[in-house]
DRENDO-1510 file (C-alpha; in Angstrom, 1 decimal, always signed):
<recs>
REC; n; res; u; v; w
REC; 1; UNK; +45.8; +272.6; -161.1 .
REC; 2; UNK; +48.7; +273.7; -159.7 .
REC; 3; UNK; +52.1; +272.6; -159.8 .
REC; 4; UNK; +54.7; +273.1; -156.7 .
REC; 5; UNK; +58.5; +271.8; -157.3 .
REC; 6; UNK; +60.0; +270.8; -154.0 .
REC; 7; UNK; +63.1; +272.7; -152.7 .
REC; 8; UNK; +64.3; +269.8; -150.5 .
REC; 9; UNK; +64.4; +266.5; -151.6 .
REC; 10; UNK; +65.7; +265.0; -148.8 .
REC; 11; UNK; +63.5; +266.6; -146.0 .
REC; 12; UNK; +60.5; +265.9; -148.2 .
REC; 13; UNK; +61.0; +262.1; -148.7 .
REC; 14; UNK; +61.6; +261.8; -145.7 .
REC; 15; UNK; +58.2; +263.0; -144.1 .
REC; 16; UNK; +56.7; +261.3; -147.0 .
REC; 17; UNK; +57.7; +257.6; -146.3 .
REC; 18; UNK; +59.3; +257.6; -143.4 .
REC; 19; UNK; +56.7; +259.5; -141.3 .
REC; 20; UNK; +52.8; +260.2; -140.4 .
REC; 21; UNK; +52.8; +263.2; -142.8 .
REC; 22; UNK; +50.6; +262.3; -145.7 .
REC; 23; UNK; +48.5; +259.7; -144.1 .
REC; 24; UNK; +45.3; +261.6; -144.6 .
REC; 25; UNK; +45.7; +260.7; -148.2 .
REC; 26; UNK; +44.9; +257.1; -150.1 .
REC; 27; UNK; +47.0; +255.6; -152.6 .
REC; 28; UNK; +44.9; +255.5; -155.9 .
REC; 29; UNK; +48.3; +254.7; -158.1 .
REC; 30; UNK; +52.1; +254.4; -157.5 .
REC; 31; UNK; +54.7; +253.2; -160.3 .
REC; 32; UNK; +58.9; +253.8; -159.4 .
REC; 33; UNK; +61.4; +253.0; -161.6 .
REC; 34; UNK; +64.6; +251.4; -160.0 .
REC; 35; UNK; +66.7; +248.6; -160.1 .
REC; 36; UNK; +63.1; +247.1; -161.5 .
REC; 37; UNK; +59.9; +248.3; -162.4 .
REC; 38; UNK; +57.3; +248.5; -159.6 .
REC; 39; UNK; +53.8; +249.7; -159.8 .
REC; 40; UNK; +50.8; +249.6; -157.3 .
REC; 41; UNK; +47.1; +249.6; -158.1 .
REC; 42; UNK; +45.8; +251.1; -155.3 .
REC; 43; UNK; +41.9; +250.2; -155.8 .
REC; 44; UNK; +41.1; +248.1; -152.8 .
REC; 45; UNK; +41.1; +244.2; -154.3 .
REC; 46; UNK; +37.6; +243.2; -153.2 .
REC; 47; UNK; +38.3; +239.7; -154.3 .
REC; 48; UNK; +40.6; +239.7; -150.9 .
REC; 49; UNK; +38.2; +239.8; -148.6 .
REC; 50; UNK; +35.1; +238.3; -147.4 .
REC; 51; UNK; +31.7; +239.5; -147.7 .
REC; 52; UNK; +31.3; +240.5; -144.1 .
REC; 53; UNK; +34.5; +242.6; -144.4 .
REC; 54; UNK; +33.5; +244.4; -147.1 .
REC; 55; UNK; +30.2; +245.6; -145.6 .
REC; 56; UNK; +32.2; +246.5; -142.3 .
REC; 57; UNK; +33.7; +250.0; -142.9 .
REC; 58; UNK; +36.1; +249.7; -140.7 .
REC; 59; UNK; +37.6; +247.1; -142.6 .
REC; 60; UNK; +36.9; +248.5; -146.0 .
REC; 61; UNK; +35.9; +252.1; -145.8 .
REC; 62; UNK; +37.5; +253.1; -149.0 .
REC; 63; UNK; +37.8; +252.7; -152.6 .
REC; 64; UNK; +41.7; +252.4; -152.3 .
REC; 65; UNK; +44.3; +251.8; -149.6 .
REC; 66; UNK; +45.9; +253.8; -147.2 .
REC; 67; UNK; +48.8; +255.8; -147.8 .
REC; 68; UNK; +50.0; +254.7; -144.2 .
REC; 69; UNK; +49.3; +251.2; -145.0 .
REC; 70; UNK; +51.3; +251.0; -148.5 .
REC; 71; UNK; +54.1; +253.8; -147.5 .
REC; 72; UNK; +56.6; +250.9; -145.6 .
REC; 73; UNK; +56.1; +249.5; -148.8 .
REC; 74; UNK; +56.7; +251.9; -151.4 .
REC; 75; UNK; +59.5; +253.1; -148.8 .
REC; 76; UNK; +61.3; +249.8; -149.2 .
REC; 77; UNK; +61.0; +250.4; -153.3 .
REC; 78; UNK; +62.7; +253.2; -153.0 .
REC; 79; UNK; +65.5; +253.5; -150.2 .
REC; 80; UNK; +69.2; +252.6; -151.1 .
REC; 81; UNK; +72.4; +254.6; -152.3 .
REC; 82; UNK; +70.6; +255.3; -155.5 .
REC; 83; UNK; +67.9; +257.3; -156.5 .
REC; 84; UNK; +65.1; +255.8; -158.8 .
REC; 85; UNK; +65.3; +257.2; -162.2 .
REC; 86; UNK; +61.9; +258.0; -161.4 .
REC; 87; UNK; +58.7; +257.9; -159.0 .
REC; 88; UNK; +54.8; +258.8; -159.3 .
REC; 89; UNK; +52.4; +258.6; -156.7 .
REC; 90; UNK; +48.9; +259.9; -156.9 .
REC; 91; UNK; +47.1; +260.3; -153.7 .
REC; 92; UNK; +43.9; +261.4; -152.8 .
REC; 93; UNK; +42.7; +263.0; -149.8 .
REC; 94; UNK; +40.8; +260.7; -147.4 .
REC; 95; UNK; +36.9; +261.6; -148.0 .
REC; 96; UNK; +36.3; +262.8; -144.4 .
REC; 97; UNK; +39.2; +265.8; -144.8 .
REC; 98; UNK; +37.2; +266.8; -148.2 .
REC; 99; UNK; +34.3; +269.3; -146.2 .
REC; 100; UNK; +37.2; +271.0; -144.5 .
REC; 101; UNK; +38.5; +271.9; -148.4 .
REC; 102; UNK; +35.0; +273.0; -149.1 .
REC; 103; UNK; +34.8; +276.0; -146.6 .
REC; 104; UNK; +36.6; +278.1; -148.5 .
REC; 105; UNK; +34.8; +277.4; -152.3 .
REC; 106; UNK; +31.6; +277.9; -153.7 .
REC; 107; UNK; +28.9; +277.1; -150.4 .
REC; 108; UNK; +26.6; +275.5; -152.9 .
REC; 109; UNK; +29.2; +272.8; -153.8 .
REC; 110; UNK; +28.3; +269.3; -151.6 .
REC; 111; UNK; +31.1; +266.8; -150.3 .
REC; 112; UNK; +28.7; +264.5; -152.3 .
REC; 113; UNK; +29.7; +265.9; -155.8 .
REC; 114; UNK; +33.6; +265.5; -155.3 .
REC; 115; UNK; +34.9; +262.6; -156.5 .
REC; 116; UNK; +38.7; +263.3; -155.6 .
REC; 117; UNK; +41.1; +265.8; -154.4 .
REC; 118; UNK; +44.0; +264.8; -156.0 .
REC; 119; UNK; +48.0; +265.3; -155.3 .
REC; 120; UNK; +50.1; +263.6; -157.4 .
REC; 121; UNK; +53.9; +263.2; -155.9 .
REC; 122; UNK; +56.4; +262.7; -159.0 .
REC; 123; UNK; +59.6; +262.6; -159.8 .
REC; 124; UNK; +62.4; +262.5; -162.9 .
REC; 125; UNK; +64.9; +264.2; -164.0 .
REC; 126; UNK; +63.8; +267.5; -164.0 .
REC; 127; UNK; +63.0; +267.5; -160.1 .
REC; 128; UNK; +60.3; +266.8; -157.8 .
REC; 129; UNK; +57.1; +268.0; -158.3 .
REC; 130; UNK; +53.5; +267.6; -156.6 .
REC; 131; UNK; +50.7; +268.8; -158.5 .
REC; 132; UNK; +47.3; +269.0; -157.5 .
REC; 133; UNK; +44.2; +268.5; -159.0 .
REC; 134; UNK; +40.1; +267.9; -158.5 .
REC; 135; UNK; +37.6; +265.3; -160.1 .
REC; 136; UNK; +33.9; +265.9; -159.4 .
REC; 137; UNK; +31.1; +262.9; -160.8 .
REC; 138; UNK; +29.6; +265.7; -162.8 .
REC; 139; UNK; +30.7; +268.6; -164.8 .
REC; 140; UNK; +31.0; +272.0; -162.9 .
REC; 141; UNK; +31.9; +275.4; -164.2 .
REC; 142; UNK; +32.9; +276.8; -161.0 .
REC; 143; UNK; +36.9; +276.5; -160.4 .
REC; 144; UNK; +36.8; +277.9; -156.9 .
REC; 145; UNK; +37.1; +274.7; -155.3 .
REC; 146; UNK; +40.7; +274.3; -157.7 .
REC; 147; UNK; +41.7; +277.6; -156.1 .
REC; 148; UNK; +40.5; +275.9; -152.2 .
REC; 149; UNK; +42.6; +273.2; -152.9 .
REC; 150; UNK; +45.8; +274.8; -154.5 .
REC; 151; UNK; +45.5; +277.0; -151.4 .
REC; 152; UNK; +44.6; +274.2; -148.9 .
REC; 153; UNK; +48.2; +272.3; -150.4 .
REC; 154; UNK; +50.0; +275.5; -150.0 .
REC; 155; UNK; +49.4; +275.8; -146.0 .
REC; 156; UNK; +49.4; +271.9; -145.3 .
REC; 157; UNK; +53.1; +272.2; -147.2 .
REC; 158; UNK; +54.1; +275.2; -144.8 .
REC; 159; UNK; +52.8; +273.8; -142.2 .
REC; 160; UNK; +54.6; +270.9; -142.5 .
REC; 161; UNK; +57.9; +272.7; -142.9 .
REC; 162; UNK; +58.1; +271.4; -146.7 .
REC; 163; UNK; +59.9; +274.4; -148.8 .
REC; 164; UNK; +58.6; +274.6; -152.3 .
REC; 165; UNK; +58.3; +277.1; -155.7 .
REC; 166; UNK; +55.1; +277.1; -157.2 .
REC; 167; UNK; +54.7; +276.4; -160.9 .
</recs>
């Protein structure tokens, strides 16, 4: 886990909501704290759709939402003349991206046994932070796939012109 505290709070927000720049991730959770309290639950609400859609995956090919289909949303939540007091987003990438992460950790690790790859987008008074993280369905003692990821955030960020310290 690795923590990275965002230079630019302006550019960043920017590609965040306003732009394509995070939509390989899904919205697992978002709460901001404004003028009101607003919090999403990103599990996809199965009770929404019908039983044909939810066997069609290209309906419902995930677990949770979008980030690209929530982010007009959470952008509305946020914009104005004043900052929240405070925002948190967890994300998680989209399952497809997650063998492109695995090329550079252990070989015998399988897409299969990651559950998530996990950034987490928050903000308060001390800055803005994202901070990364991994979930597998079982317990592994191998961290290399951490190190893939921190590494993997660390090129998407400076590829994406996004100027950070890391924590």
């Amino acid at each position: 886990m690795t923590s990275f505290q965002i230079k630019e709070l302006k550019n960043f927000m920017g590609k965040f909501l306003a732009t394509d720049c995070f939509d390989s991730f899904l919205l697992s959770e978002a709460s901001v704290s404004a003028q009101a309290q607003y919090s999403i639950d990103g599990h996809l609400n199965r009770d929404f759709y019908t039983k044909e859609e939810l066997s069609d995956p290209r309906i419902c090919p995930y677990d949770f939402i979008t980030w690209n289909s929530v982010r007009p949303l959470c952008f509305q939540m946020i914009k104005g003349k004043k900052s929240p007091s405070r925002f948190k987003f967890v994300l998680h990438l989209m399952p497809e991206y997650v063998p492109g992460v695995l090329k550079g950790a252990d070989p015998s690790l399988s897409a299969k046994q990651v559950r998530a790859l996990v950034l987490t987008v928050r903000y308060d008074s001390a800055g803005l932070f994202l901070i990364t993280g991994t979930a597998f369905d079982s317990f592994l003692p191998d961290k290399t796939l951490d190190a893939q990821w921190d590494k993997t955030v660390r090129l998407f960020l400076a590829k994406k012109g996004i100027a950070f310290l890391e924590r």
